[in-house]
KEKE-3310 file (N, C-alpha, C; in steps of 0.2 Angstrom, whole numbers, plus 5000, padded with zeros to 4 digits):
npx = (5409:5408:5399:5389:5381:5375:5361:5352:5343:5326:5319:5328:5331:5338:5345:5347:5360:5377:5381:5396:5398:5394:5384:5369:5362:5351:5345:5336:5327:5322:5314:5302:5309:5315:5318:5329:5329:5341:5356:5362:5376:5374:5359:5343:5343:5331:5320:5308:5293:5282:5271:5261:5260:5267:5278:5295:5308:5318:5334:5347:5349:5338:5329:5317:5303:5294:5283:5273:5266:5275:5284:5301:5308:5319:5331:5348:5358:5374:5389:5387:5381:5372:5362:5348:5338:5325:5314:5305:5295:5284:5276:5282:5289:5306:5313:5321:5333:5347:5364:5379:5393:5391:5392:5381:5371:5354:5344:5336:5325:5316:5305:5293:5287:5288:5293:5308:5314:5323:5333:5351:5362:5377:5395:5406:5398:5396:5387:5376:5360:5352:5345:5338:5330:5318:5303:5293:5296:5300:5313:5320:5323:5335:5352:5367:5380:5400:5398:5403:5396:5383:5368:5363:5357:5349:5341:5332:5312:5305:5306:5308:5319:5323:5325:5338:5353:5368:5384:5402:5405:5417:5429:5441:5458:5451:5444:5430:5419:5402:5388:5374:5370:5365:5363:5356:5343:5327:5315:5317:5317:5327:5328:5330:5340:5356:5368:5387:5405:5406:5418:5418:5408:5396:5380:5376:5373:5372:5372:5372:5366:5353:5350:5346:5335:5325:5324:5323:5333:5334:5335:5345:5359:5373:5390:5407:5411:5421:5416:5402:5387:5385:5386:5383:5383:5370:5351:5339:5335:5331:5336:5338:5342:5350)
npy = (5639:5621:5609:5599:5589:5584:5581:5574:5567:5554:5549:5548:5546:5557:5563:5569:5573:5582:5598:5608:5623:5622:5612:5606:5603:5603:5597:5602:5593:5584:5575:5569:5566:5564:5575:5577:5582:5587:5599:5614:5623:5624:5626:5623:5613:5619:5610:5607:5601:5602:5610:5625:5641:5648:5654:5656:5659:5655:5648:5638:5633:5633:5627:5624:5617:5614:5623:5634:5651:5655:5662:5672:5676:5686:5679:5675:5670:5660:5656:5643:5630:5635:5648:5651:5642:5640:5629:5627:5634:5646:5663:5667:5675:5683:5691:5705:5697:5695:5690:5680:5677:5665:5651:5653:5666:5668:5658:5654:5642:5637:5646:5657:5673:5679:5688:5695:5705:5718:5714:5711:5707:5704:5703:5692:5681:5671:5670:5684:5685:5672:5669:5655:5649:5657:5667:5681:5688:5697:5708:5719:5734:5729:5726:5723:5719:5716:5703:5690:5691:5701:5703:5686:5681:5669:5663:5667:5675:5690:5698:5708:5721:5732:5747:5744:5742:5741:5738:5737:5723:5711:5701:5690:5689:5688:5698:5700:5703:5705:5719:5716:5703:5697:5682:5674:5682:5687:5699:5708:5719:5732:5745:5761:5757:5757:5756:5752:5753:5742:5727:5724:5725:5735:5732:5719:5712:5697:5687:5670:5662:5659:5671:5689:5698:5711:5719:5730:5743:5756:5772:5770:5774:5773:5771:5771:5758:5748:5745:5753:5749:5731:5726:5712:5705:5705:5710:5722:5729:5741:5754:5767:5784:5781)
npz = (5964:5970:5964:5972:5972:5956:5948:5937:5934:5935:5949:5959:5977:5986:6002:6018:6018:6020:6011:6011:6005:5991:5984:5979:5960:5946:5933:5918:5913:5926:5937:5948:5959:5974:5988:6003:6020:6017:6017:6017:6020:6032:6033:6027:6014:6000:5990:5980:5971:5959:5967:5977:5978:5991:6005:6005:6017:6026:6019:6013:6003:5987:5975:5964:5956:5942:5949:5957:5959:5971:5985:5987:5998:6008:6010:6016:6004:6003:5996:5988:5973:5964:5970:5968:5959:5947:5938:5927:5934:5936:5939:5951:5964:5968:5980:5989:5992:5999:5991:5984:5981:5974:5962:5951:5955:5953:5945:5931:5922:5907:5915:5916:5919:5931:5944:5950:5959:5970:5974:5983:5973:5973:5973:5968:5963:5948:5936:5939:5938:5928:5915:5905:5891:5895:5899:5897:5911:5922:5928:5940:5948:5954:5962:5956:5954:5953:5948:5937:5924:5926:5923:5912:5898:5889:5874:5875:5880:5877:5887:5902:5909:5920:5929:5935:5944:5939:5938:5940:5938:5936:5930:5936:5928:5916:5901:5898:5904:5907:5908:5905:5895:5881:5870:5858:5861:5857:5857:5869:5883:5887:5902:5906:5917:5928:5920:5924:5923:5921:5917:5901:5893:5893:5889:5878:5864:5857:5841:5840:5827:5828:5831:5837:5839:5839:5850:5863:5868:5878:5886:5897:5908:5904:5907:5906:5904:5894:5881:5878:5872:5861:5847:5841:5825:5829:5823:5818:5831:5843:5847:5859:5868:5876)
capx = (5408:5409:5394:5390:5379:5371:5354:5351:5337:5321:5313:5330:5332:5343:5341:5353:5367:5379:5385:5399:5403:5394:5374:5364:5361:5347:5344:5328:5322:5323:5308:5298:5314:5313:5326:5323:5333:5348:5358:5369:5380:5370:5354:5340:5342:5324:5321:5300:5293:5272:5269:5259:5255:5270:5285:5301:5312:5326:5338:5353:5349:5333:5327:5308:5303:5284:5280:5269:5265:5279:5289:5307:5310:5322:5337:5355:5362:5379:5394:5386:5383:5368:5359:5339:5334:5317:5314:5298:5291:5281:5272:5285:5292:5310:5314:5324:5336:5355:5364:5385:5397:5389:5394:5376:5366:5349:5345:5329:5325:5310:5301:5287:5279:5292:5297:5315:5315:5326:5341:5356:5368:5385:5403:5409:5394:5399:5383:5372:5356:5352:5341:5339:5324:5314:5299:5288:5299:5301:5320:5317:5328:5340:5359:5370:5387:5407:5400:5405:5390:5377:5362:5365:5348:5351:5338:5324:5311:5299:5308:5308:5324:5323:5327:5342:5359:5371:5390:5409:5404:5422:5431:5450:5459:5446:5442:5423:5413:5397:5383:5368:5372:5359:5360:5349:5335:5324:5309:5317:5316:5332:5327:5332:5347:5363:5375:5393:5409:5409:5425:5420:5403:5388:5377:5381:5368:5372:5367:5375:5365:5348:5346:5345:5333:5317:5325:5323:5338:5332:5335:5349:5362:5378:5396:5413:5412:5427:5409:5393:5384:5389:5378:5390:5378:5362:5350:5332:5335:5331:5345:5335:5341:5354)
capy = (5635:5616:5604:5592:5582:5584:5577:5575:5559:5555:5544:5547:5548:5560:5563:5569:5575:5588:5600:5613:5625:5619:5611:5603:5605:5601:5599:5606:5587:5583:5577:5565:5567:5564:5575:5580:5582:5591:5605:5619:5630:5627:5629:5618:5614:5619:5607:5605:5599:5601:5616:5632:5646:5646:5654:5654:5664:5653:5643:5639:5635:5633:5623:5624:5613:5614:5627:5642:5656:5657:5669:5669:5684:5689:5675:5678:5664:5662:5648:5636:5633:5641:5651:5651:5638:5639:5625:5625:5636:5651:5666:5668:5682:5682:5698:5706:5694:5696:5683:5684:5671:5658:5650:5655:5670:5666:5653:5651:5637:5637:5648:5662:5678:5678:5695:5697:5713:5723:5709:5713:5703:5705:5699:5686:5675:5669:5676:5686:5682:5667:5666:5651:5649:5660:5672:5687:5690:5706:5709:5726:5738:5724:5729:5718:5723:5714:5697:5687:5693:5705:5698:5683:5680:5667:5658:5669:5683:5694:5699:5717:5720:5739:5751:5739:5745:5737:5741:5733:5717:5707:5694:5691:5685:5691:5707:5697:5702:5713:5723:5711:5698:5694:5678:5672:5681:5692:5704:5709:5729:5734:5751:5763:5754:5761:5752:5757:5752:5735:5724:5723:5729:5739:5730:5716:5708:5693:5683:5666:5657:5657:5678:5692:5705:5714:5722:5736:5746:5764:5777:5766:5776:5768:5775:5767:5751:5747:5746:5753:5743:5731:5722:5707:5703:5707:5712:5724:5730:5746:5756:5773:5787:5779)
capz = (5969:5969:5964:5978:5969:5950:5946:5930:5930:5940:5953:5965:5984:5991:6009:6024:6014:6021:6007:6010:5999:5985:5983:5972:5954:5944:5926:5916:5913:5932:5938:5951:5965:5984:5990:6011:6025:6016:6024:6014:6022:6040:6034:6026:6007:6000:5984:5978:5967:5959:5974:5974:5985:6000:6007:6007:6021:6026:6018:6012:5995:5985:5969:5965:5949:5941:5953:5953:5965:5976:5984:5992:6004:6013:6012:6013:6001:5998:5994:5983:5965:5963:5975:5968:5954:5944:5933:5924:5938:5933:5943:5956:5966:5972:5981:5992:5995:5997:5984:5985:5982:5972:5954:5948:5962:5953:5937:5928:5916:5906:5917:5914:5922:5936:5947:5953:5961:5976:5978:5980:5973:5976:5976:5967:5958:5941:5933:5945:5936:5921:5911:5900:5889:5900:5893:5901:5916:5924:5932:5942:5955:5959:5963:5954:5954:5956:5947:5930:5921:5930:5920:5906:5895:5885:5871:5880:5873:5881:5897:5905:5912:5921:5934:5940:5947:5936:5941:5940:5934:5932:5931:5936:5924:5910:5900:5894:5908:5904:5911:5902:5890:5877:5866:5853:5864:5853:5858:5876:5882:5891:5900:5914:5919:5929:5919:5925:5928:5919:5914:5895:5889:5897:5884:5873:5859:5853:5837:5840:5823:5831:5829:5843:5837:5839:5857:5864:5875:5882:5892:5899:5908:5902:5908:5909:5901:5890:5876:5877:5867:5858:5846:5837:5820:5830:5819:5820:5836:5843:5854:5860:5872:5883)
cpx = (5407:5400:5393:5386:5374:5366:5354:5345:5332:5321:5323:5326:5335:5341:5350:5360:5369:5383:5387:5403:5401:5386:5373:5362:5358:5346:5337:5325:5321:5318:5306:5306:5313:5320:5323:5330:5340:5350:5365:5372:5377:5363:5352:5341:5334:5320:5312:5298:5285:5268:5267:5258:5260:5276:5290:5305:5315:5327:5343:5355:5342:5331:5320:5309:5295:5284:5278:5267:5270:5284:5295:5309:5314:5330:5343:5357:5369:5384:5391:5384:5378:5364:5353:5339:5328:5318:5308:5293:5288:5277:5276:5288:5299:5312:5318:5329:5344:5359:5373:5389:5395:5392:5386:5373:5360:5348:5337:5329:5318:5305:5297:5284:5283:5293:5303:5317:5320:5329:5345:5363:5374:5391:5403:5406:5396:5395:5379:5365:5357:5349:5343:5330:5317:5310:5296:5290:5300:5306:5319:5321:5330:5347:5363:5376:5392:5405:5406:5401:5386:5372:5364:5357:5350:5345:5329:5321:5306:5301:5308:5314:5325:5323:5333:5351:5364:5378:5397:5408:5410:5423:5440:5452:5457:5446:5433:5416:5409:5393:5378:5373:5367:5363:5357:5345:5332:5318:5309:5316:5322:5331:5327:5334:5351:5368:5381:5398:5410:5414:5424:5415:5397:5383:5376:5376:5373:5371:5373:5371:5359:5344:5344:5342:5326:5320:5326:5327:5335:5332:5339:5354:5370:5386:5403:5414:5417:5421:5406:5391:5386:5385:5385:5384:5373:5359:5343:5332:5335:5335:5344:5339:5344:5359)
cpy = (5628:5613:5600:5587:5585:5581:5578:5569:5562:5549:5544:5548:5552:5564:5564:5569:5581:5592:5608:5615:5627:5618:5606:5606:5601:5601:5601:5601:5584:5583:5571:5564:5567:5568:5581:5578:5583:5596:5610:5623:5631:5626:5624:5619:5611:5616:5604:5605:5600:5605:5621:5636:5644:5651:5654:5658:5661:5647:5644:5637:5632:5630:5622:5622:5613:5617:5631:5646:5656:5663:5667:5677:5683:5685:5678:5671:5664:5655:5641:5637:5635:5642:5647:5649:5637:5634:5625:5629:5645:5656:5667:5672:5682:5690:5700:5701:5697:5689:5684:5678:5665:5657:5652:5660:5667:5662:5653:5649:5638:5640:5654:5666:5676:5685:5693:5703:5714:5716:5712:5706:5702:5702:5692:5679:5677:5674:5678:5683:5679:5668:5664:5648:5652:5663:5674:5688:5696:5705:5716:5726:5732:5727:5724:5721:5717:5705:5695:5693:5695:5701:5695:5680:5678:5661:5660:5676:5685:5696:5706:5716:5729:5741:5747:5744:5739:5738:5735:5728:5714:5702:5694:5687:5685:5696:5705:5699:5708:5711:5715:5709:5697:5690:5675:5673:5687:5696:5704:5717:5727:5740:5754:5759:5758:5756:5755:5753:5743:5734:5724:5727:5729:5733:5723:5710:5703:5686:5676:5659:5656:5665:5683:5698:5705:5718:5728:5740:5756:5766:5774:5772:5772:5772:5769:5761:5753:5749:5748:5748:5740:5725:5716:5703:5702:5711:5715:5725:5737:5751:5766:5778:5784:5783)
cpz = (5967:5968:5970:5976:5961:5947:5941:5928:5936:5944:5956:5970:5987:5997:6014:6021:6020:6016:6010:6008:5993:5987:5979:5965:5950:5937:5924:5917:5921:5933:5943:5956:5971:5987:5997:6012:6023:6019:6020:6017:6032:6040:6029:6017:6004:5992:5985:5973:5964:5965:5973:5981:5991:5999:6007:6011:6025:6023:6014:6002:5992:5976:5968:5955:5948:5947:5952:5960:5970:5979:5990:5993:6009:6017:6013:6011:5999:5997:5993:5977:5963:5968:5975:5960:5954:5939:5932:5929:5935:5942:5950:5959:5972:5974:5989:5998:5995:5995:5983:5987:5978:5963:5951:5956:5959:5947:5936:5922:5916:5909:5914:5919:5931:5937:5951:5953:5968:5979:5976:5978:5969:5975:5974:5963:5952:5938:5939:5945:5929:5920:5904:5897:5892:5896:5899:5908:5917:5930:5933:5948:5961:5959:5963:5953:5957:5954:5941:5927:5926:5929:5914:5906:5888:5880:5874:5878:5878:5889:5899:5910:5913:5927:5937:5940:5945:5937:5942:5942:5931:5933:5931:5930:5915:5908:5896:5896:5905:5910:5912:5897:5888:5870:5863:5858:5860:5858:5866:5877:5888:5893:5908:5919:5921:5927:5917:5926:5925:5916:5905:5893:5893:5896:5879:5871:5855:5848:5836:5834:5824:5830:5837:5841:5840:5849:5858:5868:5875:5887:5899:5902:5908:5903:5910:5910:5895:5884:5880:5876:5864:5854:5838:5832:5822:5824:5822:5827:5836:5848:5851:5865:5876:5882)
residu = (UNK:UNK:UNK:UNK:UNK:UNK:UNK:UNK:UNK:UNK:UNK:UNK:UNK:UNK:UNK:UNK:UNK:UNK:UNK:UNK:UNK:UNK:UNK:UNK:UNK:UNK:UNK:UNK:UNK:UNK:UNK:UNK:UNK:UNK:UNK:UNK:UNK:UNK:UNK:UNK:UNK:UNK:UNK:UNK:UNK:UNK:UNK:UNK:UNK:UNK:UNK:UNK:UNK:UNK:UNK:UNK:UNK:UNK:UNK:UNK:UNK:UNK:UNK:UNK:UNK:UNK:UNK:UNK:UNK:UNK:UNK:UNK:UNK:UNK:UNK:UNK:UNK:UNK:UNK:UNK:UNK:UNK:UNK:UNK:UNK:UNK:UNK:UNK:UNK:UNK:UNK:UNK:UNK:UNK:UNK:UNK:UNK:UNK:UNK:UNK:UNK:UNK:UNK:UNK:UNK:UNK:UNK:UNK:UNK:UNK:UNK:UNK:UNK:UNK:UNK:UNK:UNK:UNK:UNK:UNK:UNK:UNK:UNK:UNK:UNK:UNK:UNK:UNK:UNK:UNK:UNK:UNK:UNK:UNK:UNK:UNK:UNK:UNK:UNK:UNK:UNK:UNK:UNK:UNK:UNK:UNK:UNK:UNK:UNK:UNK:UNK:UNK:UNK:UNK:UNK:UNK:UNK:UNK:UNK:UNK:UNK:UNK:UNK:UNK:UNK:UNK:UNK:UNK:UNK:UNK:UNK:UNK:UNK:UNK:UNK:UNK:UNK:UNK:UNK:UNK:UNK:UNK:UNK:UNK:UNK:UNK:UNK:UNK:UNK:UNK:UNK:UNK:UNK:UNK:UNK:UNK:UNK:UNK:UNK:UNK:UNK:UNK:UNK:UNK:UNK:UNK:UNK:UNK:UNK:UNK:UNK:UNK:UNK:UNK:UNK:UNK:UNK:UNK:UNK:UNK:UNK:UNK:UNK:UNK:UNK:UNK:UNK:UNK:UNK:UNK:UNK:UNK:UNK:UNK:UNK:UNK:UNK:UNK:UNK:UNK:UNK:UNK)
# end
């Protein structure tokens, strides 16, 4: 889905936009921003910045930047380019939302010590969930199935990635799409997983010049991926019982 505006500085204003289709889109350095009275798809675009301790249970799409303790329950987000943006936000819990149709379902940048549990999300996101330099997350009994990438964990360590419902994960026109993707991220656990039915591989560690090891894949049930696992110059990785 299309961008409708890309932030990439500080000390804007954006205010009373209508985007359909599409959204806003922030970078990591993004910071000191006024953006109010937006409107995605119908419904309020929810962009904070320096916030703790609140809410979220409607909108049409969601950006939280330095923030800590929050929780986003119960949305249905879908046609824009990313669903749910964390930047630098930490200690948050996104959960039981449905996530379907978007170029990114969920993104976290630089976050930490984040719950992403019992989303379903569905049909047609690029990647389902991002992570990009992220650490100490727990991704748990979510049901991702029919995107690009199910989970992509890119440049990020210390994650728990388990009990999740991972399934026909493609892409038209491609044979690339996987279960999980790992990226120079080291000392992850991949574990008690239903990974089924993806376009390329169940699994798939990769060392792009930066090192993808110290991870741990277990008790993983892995079925009818063109690959299993597939670990492309990953190194010191442990691959248990799936």
């Amino acid at each position: 889905n299309a961008i409708g505006i890309k932030l990439c500085g500080s000390n804007n204003n954006i205010s009373e936009n209508i985007f359909v289709g599409g959204g806003l889109s922030a970078r990591s350095l993004c910071y000191g921003n006024t953006v109010t009275n937006n409107i995605v798809n119908g419904k309020l675009l929810i962009y904070v910045e320096d916030s703790s301790s609140f809410t979220v249970s409607d909108a049409g799409q969601i950006i939280l930047i330095r923030c800590k303790n929050i929780t986003i329950r119960g949305l249905n987000l879908s046609f824009t380019n990313i669903g749910i943006q964390l930047i630098r936000t930490n200690n948050t819990k996104v959960t039981e939302n449905k996530i379907t149709n978007n170029g990114i379902g969920i993104w976290l940048s630089n976050s930490h010590k984040n719950i992403i549990s019992r989303n379903n999300i569905t049909g047609n996101n690029g990647d389902g969930i991002y992570l990009s330099k992220s650490s100490n997350n727990n991704i748990t009994k979510n049901n991702i199935s029919n995107n690009y990438y199910g989970i992509y964990v890119s440049y990020s360590s210390n994650n728990i990635v388990s009990g999740n419902n991972i399934t026909q994960n493609r892409h038209p026109g491609s044979e690339l799409s996987d279960g999980i993707e790992l990226l120079n991220s080291n000392d992850n656990v991949i574990s008690d997983n239903n990974i089924t039915a993806n376009e390329f591989c169940g699994i798939d560690l990769y060392n792009g010049f930066y090192g993808c090891s110290n991870n741990i894949i277990s008790g993983n049930y892995i079925r009818g991926n063109v690959q299993g696992i597939h670990l492309w110059e990953a190194t010191n990785n442990t691959i248990r019982g799936n």
